[in-house]
C-alpha positions as CSV (number, residue, x, y, z in Angstrom):
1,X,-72.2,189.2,62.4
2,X,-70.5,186.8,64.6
3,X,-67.3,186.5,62.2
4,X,-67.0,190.3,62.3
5,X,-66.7,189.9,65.8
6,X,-64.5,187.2,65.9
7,X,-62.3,188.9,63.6
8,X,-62.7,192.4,65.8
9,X,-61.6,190.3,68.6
10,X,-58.3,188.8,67.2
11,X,-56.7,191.9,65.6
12,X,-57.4,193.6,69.2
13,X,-55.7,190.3,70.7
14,X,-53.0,190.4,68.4
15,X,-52.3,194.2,69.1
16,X,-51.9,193.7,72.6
17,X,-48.5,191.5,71.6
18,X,-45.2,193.4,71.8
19,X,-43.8,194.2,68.4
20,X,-40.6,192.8,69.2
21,X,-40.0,190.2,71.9
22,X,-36.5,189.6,72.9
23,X,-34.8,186.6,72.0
24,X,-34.5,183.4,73.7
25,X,-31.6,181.7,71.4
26,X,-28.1,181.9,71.6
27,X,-25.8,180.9,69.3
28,X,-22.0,180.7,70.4
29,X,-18.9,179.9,68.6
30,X,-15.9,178.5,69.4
31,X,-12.7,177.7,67.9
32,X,-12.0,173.9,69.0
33,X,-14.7,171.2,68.7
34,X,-14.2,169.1,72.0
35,X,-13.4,165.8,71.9
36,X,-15.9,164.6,74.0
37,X,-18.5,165.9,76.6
38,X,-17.1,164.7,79.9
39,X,-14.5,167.2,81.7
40,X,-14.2,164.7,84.6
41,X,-12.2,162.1,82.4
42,X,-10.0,164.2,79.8
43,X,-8.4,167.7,79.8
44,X,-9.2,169.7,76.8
45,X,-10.6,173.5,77.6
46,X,-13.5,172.9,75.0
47,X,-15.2,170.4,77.1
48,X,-15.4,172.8,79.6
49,X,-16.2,175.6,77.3
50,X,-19.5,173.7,76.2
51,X,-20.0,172.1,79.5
52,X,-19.2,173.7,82.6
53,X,-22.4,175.5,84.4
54,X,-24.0,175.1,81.5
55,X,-24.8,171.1,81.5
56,X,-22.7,170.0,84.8
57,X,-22.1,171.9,88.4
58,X,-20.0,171.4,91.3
59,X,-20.4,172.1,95.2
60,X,-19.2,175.5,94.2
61,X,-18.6,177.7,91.0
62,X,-16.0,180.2,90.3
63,X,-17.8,183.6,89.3
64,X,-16.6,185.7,86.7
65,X,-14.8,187.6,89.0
66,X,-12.5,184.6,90.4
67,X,-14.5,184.5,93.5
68,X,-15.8,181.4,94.7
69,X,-19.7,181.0,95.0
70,X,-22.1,178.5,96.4
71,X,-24.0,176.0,94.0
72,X,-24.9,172.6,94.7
73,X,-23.5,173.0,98.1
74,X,-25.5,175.8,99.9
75,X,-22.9,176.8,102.6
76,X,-20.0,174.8,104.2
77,X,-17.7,174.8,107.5
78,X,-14.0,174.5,107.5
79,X,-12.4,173.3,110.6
80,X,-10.0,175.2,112.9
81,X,-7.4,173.1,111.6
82,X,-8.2,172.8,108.1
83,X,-8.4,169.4,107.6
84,X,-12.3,169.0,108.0
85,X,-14.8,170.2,105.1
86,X,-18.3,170.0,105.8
87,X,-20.6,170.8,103.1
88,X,-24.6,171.3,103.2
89,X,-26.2,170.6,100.2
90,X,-29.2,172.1,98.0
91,X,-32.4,170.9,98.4
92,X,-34.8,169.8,95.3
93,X,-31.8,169.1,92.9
94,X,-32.5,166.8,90.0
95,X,-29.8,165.1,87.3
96,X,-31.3,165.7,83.9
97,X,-32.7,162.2,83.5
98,X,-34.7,162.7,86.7
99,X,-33.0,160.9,89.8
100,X,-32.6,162.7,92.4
101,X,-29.3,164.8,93.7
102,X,-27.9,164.1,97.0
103,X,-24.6,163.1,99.3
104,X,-24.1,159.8,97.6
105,X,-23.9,161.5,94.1
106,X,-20.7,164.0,95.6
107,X,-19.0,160.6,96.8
108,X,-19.6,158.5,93.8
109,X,-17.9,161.8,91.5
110,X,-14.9,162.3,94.2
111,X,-14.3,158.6,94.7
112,X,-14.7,158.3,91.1
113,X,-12.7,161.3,90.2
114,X,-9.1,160.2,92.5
115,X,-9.3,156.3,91.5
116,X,-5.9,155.3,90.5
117,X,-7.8,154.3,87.3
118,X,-8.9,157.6,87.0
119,X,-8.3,159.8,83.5
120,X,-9.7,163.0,85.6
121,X,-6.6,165.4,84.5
122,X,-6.6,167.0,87.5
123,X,-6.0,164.5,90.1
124,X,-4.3,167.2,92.8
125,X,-7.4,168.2,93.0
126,X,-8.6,165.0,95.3
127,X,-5.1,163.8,96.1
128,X,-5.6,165.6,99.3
129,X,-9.1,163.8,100.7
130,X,-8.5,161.2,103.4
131,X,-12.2,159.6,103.8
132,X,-15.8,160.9,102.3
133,X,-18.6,160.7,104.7
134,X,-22.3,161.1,103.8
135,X,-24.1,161.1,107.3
136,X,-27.2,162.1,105.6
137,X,-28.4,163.0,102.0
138,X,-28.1,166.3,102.2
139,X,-24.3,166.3,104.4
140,X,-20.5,165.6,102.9
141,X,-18.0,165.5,105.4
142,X,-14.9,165.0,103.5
143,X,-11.8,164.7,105.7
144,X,-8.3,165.8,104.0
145,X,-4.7,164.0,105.0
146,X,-3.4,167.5,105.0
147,X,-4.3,171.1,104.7
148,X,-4.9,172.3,101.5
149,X,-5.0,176.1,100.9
150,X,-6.7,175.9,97.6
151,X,-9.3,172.8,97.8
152,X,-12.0,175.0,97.9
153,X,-11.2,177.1,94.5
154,X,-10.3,173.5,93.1
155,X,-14.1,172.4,93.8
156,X,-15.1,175.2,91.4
157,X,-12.8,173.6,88.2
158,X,-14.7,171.6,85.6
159,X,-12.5,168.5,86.7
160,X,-14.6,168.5,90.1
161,X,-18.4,168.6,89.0
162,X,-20.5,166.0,90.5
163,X,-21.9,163.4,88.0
164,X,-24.0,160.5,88.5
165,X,-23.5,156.6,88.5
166,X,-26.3,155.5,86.6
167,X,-25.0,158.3,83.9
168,X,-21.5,158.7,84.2
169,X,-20.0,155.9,81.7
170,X,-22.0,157.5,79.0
171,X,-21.6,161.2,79.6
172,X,-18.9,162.2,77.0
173,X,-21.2,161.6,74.2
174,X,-24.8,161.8,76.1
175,X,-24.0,164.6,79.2
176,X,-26.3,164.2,82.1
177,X,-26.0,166.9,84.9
178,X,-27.7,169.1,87.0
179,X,-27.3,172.2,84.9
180,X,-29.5,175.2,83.7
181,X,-29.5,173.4,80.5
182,X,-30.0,169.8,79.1
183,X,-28.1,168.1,76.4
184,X,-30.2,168.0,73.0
185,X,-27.7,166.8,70.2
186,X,-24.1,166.8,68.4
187,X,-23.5,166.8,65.0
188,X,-19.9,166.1,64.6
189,X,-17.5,169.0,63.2
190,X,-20.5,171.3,63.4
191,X,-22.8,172.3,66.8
192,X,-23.8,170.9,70.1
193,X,-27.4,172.0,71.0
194,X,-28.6,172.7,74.4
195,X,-31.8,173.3,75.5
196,X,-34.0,174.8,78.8
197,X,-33.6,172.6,82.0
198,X,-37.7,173.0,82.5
199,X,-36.4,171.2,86.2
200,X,-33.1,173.8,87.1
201,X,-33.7,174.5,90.4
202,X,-33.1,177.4,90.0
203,X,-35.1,178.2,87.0
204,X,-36.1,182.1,87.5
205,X,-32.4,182.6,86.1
206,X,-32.2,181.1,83.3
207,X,-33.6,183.6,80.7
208,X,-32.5,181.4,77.1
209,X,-34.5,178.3,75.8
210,X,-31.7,176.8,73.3
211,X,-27.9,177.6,73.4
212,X,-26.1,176.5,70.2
213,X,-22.3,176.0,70.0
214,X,-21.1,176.1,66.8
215,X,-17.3,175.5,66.0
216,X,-15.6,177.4,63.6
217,X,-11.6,177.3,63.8
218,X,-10.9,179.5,60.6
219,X,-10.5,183.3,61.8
220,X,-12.0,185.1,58.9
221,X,-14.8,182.5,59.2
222,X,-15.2,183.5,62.5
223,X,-15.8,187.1,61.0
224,X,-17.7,185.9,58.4
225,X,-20.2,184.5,60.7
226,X,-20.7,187.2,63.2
227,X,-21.1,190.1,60.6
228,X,-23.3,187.7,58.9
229,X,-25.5,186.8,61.8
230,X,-25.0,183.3,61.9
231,X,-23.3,183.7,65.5
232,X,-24.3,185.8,68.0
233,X,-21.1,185.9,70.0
234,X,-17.5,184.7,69.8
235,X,-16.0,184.8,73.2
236,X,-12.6,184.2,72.2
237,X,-11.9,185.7,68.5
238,X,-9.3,184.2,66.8
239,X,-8.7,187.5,64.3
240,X,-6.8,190.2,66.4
241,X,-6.0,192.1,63.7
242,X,-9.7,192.5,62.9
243,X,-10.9,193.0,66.9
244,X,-10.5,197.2,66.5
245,X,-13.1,196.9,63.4
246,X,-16.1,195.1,65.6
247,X,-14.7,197.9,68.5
248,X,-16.0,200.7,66.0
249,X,-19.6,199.1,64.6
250,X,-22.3,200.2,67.1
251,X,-23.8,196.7,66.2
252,X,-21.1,194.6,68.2
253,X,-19.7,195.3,71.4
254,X,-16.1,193.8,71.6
255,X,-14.2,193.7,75.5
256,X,-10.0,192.7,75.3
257,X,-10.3,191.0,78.6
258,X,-8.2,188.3,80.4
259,X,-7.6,185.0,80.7
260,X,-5.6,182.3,82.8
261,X,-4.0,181.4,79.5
262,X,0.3,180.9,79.9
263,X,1.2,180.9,76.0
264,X,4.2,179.0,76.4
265,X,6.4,176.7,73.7
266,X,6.7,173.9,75.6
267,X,10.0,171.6,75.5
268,X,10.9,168.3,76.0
269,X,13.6,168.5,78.5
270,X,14.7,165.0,78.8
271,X,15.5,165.0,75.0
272,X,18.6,166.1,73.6
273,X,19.1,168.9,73.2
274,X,16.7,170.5,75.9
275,X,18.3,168.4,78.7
276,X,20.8,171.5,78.8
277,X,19.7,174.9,80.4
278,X,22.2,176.8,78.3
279,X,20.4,175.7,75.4
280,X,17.0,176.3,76.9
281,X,18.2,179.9,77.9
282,X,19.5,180.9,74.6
283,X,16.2,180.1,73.0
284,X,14.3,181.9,75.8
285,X,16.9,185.0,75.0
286,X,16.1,184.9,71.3
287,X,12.3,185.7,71.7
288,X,11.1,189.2,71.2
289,X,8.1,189.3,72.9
290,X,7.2,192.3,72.4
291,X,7.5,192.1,68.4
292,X,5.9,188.0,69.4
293,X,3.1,189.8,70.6
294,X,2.3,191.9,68.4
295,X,2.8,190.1,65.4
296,X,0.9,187.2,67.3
297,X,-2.1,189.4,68.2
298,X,-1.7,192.6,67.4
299,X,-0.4,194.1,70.6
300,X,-3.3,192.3,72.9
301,X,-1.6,190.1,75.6
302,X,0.8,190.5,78.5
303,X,4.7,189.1,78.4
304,X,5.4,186.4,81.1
305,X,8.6,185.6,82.4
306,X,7.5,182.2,83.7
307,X,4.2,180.4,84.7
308,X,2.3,182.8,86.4
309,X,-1.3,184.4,85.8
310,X,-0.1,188.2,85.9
311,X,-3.8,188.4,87.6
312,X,-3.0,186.5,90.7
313,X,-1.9,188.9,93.6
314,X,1.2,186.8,94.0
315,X,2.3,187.1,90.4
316,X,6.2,188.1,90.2
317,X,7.1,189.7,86.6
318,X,10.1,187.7,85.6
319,X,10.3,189.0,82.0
320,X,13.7,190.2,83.4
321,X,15.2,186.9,84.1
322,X,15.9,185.6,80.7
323,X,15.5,188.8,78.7
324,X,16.0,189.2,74.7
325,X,19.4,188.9,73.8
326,X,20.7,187.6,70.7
327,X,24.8,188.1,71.5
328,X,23.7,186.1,74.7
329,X,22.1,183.4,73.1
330,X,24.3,183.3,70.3
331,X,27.3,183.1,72.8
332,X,25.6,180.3,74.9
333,X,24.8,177.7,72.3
334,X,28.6,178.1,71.5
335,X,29.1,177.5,75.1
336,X,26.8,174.4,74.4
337,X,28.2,172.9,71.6
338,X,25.9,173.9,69.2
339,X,28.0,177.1,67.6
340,X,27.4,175.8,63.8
341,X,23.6,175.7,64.3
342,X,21.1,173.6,65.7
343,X,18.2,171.9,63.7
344,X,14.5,171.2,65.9
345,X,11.1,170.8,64.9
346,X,7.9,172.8,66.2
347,X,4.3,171.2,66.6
348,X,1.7,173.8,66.3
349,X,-1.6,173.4,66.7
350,X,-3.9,175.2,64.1
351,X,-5.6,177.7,66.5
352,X,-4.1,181.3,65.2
353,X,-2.2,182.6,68.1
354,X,-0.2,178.9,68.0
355,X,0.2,178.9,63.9
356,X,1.5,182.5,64.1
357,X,3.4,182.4,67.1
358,X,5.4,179.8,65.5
359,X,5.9,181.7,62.5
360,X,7.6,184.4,64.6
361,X,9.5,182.2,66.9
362,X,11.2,180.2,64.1
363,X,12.3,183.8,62.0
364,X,13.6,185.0,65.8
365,X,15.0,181.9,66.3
366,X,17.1,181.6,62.5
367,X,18.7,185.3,63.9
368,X,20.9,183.1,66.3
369,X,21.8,180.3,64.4
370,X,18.9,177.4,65.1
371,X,16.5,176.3,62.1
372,X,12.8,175.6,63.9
373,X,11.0,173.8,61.4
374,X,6.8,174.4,61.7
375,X,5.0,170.6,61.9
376,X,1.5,171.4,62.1
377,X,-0.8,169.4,64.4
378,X,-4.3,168.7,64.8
379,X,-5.8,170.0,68.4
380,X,-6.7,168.6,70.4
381,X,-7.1,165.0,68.9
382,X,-3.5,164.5,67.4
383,X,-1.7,167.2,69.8
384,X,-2.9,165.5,72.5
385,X,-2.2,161.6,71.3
386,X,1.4,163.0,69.8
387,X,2.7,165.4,72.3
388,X,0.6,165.7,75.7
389,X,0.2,161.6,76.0
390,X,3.3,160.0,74.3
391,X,5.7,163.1,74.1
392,X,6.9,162.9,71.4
393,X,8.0,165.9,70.2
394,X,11.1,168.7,70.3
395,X,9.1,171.8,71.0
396,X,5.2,172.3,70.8
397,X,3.1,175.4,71.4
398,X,0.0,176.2,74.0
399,X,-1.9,178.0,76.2
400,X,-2.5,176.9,79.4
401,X,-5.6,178.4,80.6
402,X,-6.4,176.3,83.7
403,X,-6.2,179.1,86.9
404,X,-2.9,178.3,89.5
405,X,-1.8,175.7,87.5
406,X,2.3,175.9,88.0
407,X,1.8,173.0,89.6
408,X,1.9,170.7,86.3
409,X,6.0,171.5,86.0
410,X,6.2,169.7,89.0
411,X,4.1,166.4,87.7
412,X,6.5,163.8,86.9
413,X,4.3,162.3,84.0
414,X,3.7,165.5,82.2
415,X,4.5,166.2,78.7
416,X,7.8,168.8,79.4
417,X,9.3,166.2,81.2
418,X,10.6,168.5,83.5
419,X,12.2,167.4,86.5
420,X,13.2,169.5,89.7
421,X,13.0,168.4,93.2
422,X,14.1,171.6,95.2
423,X,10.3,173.0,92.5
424,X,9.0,170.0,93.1
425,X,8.8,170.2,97.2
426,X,8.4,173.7,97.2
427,X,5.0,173.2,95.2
428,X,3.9,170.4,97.5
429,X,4.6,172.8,100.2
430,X,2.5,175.5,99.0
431,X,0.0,173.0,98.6
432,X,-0.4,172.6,102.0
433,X,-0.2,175.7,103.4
434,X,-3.3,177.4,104.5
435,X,-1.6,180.8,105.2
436,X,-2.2,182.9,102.0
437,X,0.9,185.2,102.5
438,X,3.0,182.5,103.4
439,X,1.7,180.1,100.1
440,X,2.2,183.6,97.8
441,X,6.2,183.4,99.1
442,X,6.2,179.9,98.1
443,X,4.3,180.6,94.7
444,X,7.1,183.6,94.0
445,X,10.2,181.5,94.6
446,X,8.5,178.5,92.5
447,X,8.2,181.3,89.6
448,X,11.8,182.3,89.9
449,X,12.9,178.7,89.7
450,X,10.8,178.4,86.4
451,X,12.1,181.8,84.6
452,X,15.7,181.0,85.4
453,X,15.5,177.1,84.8
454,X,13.7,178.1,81.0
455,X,11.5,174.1,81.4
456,X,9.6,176.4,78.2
457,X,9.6,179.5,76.4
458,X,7.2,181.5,78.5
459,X,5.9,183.9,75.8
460,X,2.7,185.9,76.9
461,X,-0.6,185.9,78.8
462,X,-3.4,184.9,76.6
463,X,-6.3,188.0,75.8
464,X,-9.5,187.2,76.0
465,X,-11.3,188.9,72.9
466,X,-14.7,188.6,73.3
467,X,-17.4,189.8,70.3
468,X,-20.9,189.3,70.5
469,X,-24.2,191.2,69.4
470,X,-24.6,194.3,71.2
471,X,-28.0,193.3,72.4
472,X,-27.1,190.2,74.1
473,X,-26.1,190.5,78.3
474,X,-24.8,188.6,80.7
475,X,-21.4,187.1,79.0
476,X,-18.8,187.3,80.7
477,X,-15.7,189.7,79.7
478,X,-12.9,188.0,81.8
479,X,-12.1,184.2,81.9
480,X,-10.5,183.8,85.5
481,X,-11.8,179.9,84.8
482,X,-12.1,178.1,81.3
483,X,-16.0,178.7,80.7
484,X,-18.4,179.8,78.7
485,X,-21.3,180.1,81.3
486,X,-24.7,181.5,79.8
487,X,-26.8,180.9,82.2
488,X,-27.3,184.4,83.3
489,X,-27.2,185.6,79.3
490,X,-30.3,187.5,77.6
491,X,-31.2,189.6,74.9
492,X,-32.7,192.7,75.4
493,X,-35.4,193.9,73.3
């Protein structure tokens, strides 16, 4: 009798459960493994991808409308004249190992971050900061040597998140933050695994217990695996041509969205024969990119005529400035020497839009006379060694998806070896000034300089082509900031 009962009173138990209970995994893919886990100390876009909101945060977040948000920082003054930033911080904040978050930790990361030692590969960031003050745990005063119109924004980039010192020498292979989610492990040319912060402080938000990024560069594999289940969401597809299919299956929902990716094809303008601006303009006039485009990524993406995010209100289309032209190209590398043909070399990296761009740049490029020969390279490992750190290349191929980052043609040490003064001071300018209408002016004449001066090929505005399992929310369909935040994500049932 008492078994009967027992039994009785299990099945009724058990009936009470929901048939179906929504998910609490989430498995993400991504074209490019990072190289590390850090993105305080090295540049590639995956280690934000992976990391940013997820493991590490900063005084502020960029939301996925381009607005910046509170986080660690609760609310801040700025004073009257711009050159005063004082931040209150959150209370009850813990790293992932336990210690405690507080003023010392923001001026350990900044100090750390603008060291001339530094590898942080956005050092413009703190180039600006005077003196950090902590007058109490929960205060930063941080005192700038000039206005800077856009130090706020900056804050929210994964280059500024606030990491600890007991931690921070080990965090590109073990990441310690203050994020919704903890580091749980990384198998090499595979995953990284995240799991649940049980300590987030602010833990009613997070709805997913484990987070899985797997990395997948071939396209059709990244098919392959969503239609198969194995992924649950690609945010950035890597097979345009297949994007309408996952549009029309009610089991997917697919968004063409935006990103703060420039496609350009870089050049190395202190190298022969890039030193000469006839030369760079009659490349620049043999691009289609209309046909580029489309053959590229199948009509998804916007033509740029320099190095501009065409979402930012003071975006200029300059597509005019150098149009297609292949008489006018043809005619100046005659002008330049180079009428019986010219012989370079491409680097492309492996992800799709690079390989194929270079496909279709080299075939537009033979119409006027100049062989481009394709030299594939490794991203980000060998790109970055070959190209970004010793330059050694004619022409290369990438998207720069960093938001307001025109700045880097006027960086003396960066890989086009581009070198203006009249861009260079009217950047630093713009830096400083705190008046937006007056800074968009600057920004506008600092494009036109770019599209006439041709330091690359500017080719097209990244899409971002987001696919993911039509029961999943809370992913974002824009990137105005390299991320792939999922701490608001859930499945419905």
């Amino acid at each position: 009798m008492t078994k009967r009962l027992l039994t009785a009173a299990l099945l009724l138990s058990v009936s009470v459960i929901p048939a179906f209970a929504a998910k609490t995994s989430l498995v993400v893919g991504m074209p490019i493994e990072p190289p590390g886990l850090d993105p305080t100390v090295a540049a590639p876009v995956a280690i934000r991808e992976v990391t940013l909101a997820n493991l590490y945060e900063g005084l502020v977040r960029i939301d996925r409308n381009g607005k910046v948000q509170p986080l660690l920082a609760k609310s801040w003054e700025v004073s009257p004249d711009g050159l005063t930033y004082t931040f209150r911080l959150q209370d009850g904040v813990k790293f992932h190992d336990g210690t405690a978050f507080d003023s010392a930790d923001v001026k350990f990361a900044f100090d750390r971050a603008r060291d001339p030692k530094s590898t942080n590969a956005q050092k413009q960031i703190f180039a600006p900061i005077d003196t950090i003050e902590t007058p109490d745990p929960a205060t930063v005063v941080i005192k700038l040597k000039n206005p800077s119109g856009n130090f706020l924004t900056y804050l929210g980039w994964g280059d500024a998140v606030i990491v600890a010192p007991e931690t921070a020498a080990s965090n590109a292979a073990n990441p310690v933050g203050t994020g919704p989610f903890k580091f749980k492990s990384w198998t090499r040319g595979d995953r990284v695994e995240l799991t649940k912060n049980p300590d987030y402080w602010q833990k009613d938000k997070v709805k997913l217990d484990t987070v899985t990024f797997r990395f997948i560069s071939d396209a059709q594999a990244q098919v392959a695996a969503l239609r198969a289940g194995d992924v649950d969401a690609f945010p950035n597809l890597g097979a345009p041509e297949l994007f309408a299919e996952f549009q029309k299956d009610s089991r997917f929902k697919a968004v063409a969205g935006n990103t703060e990716g420039e496609t350009v094809a870089g050049m190395n303008n202190a190298k022969k024969p890039f030193d000469d601006v006839r030369v760079r303009r009659a490349l620049m006039h043999a691009i289609d990119r209309k046909t580029l485009i489309e053959g590229a990524y199948s009509g998804f993406g916007t033509p740029i005529g320099s190095f501009f995010s065409p979402n930012h209100p003071a975006y200029v289309d300059m597509t005019g400035a150098v149009p297609y032209d292949v008489e006018k190209a043809k005619a100046l590398l005659k002008e330049a020497g180079h009428g019986n043909g010219l012989s370079i070399t491409i680097k492309a990296p492996q992800m799709a839009y690079a390989s194929r761009s270079a496909e279709l740049i080299s075939a537009m490029l033979a119409e006027v006379g100049v062989e481009l020969k394709i030299v594939p390279t490794e991203f980000p490992a060998k790109w970055i060694e070959e190209v970004f750190k010793n330059k050694d290349y004619d022409v290369t191929i990438v998207s720069h998806t960093e938001p307001l980052d025109i700045d880097i043609f006027a960086r003396d040490s960066y890989y086009f070896n581009y070198k203006n003064d009249t861009f260079k001071q009217l950047i630093a300018d713009a830096a400083k000034t705190t008046d937006e209408k007056a800074r968009f002016e600057k920004y506008a004449q600092a494009q036109k300089i770019l599209a006439e001066d041709v330091p690359a090929l500017f080719l097209f505005q990244l899409p971002k082509l987001g696919v993911w399992n039509a029961k999943v929310k809370g992913l974002w369909e824009n990137s105005p900031i390299p991320v792939n935040d999922v701490t608001e994500v859930s499945w419905t049932e």
